[in-house]
BADORO-156785 format. One record per residue: residue number from 1; residue in three letters; x, y, z of N, C-alpha, C in turn. Coordinates in nm, 2 decimals. Layout:
N
NUM|ALA|X|Y|Z|X|Y|Z|X|Y|Z
...
END
This chain:
138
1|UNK|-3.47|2.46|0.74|-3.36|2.38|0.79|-3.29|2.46|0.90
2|UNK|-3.24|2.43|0.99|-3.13|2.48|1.10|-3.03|2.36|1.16
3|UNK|-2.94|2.45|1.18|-2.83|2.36|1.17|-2.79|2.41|1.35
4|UNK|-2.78|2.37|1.42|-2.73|2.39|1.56|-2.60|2.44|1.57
5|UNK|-2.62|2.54|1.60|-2.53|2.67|1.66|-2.54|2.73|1.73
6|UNK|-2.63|2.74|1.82|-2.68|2.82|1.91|-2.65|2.74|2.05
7|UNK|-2.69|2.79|2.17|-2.69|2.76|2.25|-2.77|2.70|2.37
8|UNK|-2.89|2.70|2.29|-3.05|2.63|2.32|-3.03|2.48|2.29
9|UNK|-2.96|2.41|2.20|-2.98|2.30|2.18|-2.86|2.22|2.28
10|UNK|-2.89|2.12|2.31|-2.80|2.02|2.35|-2.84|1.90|2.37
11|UNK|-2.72|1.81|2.33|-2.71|1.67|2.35|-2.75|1.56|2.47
12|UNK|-2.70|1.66|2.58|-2.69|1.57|2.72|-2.70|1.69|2.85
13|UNK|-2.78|1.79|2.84|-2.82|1.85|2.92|-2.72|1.96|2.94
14|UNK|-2.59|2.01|2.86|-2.53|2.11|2.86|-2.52|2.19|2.74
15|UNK|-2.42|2.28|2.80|-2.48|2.36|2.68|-2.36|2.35|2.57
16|UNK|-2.38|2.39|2.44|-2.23|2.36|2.38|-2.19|2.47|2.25
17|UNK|-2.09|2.49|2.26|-2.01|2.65|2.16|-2.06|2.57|2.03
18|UNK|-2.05|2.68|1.95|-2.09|2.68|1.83|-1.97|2.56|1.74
19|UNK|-2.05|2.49|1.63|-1.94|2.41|1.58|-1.89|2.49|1.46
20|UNK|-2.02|2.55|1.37|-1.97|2.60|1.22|-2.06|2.74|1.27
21|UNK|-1.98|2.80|1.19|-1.99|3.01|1.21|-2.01|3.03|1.05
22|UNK|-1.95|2.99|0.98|-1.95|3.03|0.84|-2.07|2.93|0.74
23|UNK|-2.15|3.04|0.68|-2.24|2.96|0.62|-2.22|2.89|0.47
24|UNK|-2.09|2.92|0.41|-2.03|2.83|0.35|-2.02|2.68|0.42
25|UNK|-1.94|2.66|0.56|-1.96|2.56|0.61|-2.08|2.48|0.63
26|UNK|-2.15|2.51|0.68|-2.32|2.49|0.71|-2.38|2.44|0.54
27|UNK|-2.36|2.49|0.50|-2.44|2.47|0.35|-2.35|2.35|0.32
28|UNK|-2.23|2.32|0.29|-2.11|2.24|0.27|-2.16|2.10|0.37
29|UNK|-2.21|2.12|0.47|-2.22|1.96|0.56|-2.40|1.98|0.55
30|UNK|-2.46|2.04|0.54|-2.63|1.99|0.46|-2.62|1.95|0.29
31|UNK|-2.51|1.98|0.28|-2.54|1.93|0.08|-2.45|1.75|0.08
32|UNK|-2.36|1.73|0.22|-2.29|1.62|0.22|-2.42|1.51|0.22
33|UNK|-2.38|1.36|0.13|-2.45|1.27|0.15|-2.37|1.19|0.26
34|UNK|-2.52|1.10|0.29|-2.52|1.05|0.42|-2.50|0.92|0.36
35|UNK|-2.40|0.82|0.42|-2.36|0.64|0.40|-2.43|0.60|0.46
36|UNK|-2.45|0.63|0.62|-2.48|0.54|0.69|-2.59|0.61|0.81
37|UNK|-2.77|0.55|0.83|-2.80|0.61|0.98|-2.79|0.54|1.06
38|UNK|-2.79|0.60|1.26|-2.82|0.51|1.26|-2.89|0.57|1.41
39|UNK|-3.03|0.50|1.43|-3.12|0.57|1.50|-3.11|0.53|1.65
40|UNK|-3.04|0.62|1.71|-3.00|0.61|1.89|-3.11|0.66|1.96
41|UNK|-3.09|0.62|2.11|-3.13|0.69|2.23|-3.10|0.73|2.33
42|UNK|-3.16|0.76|2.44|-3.11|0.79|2.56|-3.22|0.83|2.63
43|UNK|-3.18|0.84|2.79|-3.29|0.87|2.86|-3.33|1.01|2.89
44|UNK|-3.40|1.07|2.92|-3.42|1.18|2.92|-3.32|1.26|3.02
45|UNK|-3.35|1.41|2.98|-3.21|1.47|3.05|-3.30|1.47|3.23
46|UNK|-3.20|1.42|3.29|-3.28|1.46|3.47|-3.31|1.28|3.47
47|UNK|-3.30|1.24|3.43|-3.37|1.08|3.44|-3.22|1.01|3.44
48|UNK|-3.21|0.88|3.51|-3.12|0.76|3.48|-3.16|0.68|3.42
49|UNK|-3.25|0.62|3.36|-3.30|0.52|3.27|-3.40|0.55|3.21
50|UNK|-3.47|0.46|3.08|-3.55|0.46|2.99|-3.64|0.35|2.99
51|UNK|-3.77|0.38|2.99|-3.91|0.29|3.02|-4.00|0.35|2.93
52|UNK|-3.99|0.26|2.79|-4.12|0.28|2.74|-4.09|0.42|2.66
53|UNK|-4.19|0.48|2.63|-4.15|0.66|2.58|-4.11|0.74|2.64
54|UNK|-4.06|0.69|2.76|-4.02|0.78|2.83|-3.84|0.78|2.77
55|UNK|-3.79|0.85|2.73|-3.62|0.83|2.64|-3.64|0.94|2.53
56|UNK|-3.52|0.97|2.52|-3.51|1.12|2.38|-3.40|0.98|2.28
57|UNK|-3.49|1.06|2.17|-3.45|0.99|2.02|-3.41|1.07|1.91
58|UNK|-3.29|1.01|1.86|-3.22|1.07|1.71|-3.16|1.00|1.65
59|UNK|-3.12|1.08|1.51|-3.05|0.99|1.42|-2.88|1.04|1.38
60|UNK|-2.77|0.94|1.42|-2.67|0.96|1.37|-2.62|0.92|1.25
61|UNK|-2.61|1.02|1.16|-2.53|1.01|1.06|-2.39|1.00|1.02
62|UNK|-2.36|0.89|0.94|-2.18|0.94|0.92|-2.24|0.99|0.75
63|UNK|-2.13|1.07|0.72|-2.16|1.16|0.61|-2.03|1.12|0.48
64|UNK|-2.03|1.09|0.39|-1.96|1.07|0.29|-1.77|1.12|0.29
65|UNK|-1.82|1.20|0.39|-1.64|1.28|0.39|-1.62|1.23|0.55
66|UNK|-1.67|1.17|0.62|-1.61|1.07|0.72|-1.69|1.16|0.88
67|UNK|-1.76|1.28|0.84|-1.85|1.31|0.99|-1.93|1.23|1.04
68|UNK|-1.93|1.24|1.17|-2.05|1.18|1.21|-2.14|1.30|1.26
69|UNK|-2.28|1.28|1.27|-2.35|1.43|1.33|-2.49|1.38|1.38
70|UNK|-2.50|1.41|1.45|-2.65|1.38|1.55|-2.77|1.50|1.49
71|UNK|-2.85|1.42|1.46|-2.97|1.49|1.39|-3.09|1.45|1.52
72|UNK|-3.10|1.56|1.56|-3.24|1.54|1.68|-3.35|1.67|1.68
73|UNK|-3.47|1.62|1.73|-3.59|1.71|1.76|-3.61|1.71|1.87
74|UNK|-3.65|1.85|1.92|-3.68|1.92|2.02|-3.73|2.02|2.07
75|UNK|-3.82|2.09|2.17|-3.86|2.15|2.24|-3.80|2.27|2.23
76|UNK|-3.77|2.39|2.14|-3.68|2.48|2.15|-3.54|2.43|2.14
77|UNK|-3.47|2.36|2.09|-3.37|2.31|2.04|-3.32|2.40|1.95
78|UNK|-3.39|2.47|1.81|-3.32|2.57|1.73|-3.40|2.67|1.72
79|UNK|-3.40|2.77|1.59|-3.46|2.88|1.56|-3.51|2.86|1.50
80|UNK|-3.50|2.83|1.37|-3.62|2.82|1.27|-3.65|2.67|1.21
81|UNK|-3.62|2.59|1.28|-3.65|2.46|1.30|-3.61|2.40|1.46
82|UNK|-3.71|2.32|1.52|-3.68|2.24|1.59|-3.61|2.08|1.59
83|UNK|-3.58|2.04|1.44|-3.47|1.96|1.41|-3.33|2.06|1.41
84|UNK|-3.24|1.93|1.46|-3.11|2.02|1.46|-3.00|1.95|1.43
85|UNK|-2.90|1.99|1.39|-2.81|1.90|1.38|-2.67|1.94|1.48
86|UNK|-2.61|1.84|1.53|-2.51|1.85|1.64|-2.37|1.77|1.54
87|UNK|-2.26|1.80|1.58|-2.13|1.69|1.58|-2.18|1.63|1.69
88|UNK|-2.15|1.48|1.66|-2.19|1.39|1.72|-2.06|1.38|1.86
89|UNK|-1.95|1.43|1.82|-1.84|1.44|1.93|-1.90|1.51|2.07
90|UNK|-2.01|1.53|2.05|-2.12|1.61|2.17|-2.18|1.48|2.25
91|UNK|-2.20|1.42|2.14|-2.31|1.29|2.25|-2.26|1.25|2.34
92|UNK|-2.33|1.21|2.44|-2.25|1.18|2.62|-2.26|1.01|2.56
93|UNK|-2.20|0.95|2.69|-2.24|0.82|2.65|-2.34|0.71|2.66
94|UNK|-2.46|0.77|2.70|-2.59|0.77|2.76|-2.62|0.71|2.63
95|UNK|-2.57|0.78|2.51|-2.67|0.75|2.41|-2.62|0.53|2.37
96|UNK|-2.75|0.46|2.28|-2.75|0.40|2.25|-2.80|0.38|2.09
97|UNK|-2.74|0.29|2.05|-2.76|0.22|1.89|-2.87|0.15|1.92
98|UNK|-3.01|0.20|1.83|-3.12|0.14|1.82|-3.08|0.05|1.70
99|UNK|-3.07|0.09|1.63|-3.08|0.03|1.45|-2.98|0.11|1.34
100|UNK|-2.97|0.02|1.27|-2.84|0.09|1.19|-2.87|0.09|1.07
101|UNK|-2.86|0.18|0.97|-2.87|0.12|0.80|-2.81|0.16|0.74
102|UNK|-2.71|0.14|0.57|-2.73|0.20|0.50|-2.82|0.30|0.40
103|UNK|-2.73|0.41|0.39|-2.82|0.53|0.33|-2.73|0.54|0.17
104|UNK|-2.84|0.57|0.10|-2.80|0.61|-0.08|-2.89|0.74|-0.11
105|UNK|-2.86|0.81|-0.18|-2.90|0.90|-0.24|-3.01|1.01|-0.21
106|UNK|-2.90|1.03|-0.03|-2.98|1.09|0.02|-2.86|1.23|0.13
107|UNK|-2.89|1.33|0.15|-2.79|1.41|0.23|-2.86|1.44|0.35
108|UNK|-2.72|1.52|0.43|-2.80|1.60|0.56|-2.92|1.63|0.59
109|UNK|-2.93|1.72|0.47|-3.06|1.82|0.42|-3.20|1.77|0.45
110|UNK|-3.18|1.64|0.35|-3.31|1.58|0.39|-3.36|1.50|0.49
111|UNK|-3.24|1.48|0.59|-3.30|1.40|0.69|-3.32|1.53|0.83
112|UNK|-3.23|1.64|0.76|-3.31|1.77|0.90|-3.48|1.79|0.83
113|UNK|-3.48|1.75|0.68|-3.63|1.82|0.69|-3.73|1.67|0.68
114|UNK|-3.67|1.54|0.70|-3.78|1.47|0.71|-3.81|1.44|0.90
115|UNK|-3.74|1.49|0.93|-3.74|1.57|1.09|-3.86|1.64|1.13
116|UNK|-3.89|1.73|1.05|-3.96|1.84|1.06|-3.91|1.95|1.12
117|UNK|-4.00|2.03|1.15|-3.98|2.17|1.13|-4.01|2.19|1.29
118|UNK|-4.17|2.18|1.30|-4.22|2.20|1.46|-4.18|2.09|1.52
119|UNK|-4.20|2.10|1.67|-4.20|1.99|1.80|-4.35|2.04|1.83
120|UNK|-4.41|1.91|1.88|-4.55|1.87|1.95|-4.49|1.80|1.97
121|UNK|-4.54|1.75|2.14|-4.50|1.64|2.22|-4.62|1.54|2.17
122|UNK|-4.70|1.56|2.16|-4.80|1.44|2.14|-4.82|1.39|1.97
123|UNK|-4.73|1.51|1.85|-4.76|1.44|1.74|-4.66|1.48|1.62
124|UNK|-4.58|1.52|1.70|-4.41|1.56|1.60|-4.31|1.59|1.73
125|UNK|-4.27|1.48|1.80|-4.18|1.49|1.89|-4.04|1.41|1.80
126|UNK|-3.92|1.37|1.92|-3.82|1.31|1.89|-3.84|1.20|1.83
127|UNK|-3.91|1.17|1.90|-3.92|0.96|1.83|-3.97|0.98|1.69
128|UNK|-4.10|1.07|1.68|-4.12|1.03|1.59|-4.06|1.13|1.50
129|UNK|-4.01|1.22|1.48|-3.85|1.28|1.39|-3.76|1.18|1.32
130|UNK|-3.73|1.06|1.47|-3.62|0.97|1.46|-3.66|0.84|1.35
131|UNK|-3.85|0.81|1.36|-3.85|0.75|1.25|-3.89|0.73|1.16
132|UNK|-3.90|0.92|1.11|-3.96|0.99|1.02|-3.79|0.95|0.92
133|UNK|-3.69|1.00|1.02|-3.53|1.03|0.92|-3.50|0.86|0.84
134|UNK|-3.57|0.81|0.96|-3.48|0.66|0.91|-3.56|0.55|0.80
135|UNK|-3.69|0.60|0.75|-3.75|0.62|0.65|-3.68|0.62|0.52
136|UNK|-3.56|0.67|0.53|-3.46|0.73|0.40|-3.39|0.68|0.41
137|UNK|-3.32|0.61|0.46|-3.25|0.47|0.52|-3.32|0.35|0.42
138|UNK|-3.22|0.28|0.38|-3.24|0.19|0.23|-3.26|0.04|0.32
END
């Protein structure tokens, strides 16, 4: 699992400070369950619009204690996983609501690892991260 802190990953093509430092914290918002996903998109960074596969895909979570947090895959996005998780107060407004659901008995945790771990563009990219997570979605 990795949790985005670094400064490789980003939402909308910049770059963004660290949210949580302390791995109390970190452990604390991967053990939170998830209410609600809900699987967005947007166009790729350098692009104005979306055709087809051509679009980056993730899943927003609101979390039981009232976060919301963008769960995305990528190309060097983290360290020890290429799922990551963002505060969603990061997302530009580019992004869109694909689909929404209720979530039960399920947390952070598992929707960074039904994400995966590697990025292959041709067979563990974003999209399909995005509807690998939402799988766990009731």
């Amino acid at each position: 699992m990795s949790f985005w802190s670094s400064s490789s990953a980003n939402t909308s093509g910049g770059i963004k400070p660290h949210d949580y430092t302390r791995k109390s914290d970190l452990t604390n918002l991967f053990n939170q369950p998830v209410v609600q996903a809900e699987r967005v998109q947007r166009p790729l960074d350098g692009v104005s619009f979306m055709a087809g596969p051509l679009r980056h895909e993730g899943v927003r979570v609101e979390t039981a204690d009232g976060r919301s947090m963008l769960i995305q895959k990528g190309n060097d996005f983290g360290h020890s996983s290429q799922t990551v998780v963002v505060d969603a107060k990061h997302m530009s407004n580019k992004w869109q609501v694909v689909e929404q659901r209720p979530v039960q008995d399920r947390n952070v945790a598992d929707f960074v690892n039904a994400g995966g771990r590697d990025y292959n563009l041709l067979t563990s990219n974003c999209q399909d991260a995005a509807k690998d997570m939402m799988k766990l979605a009731n």
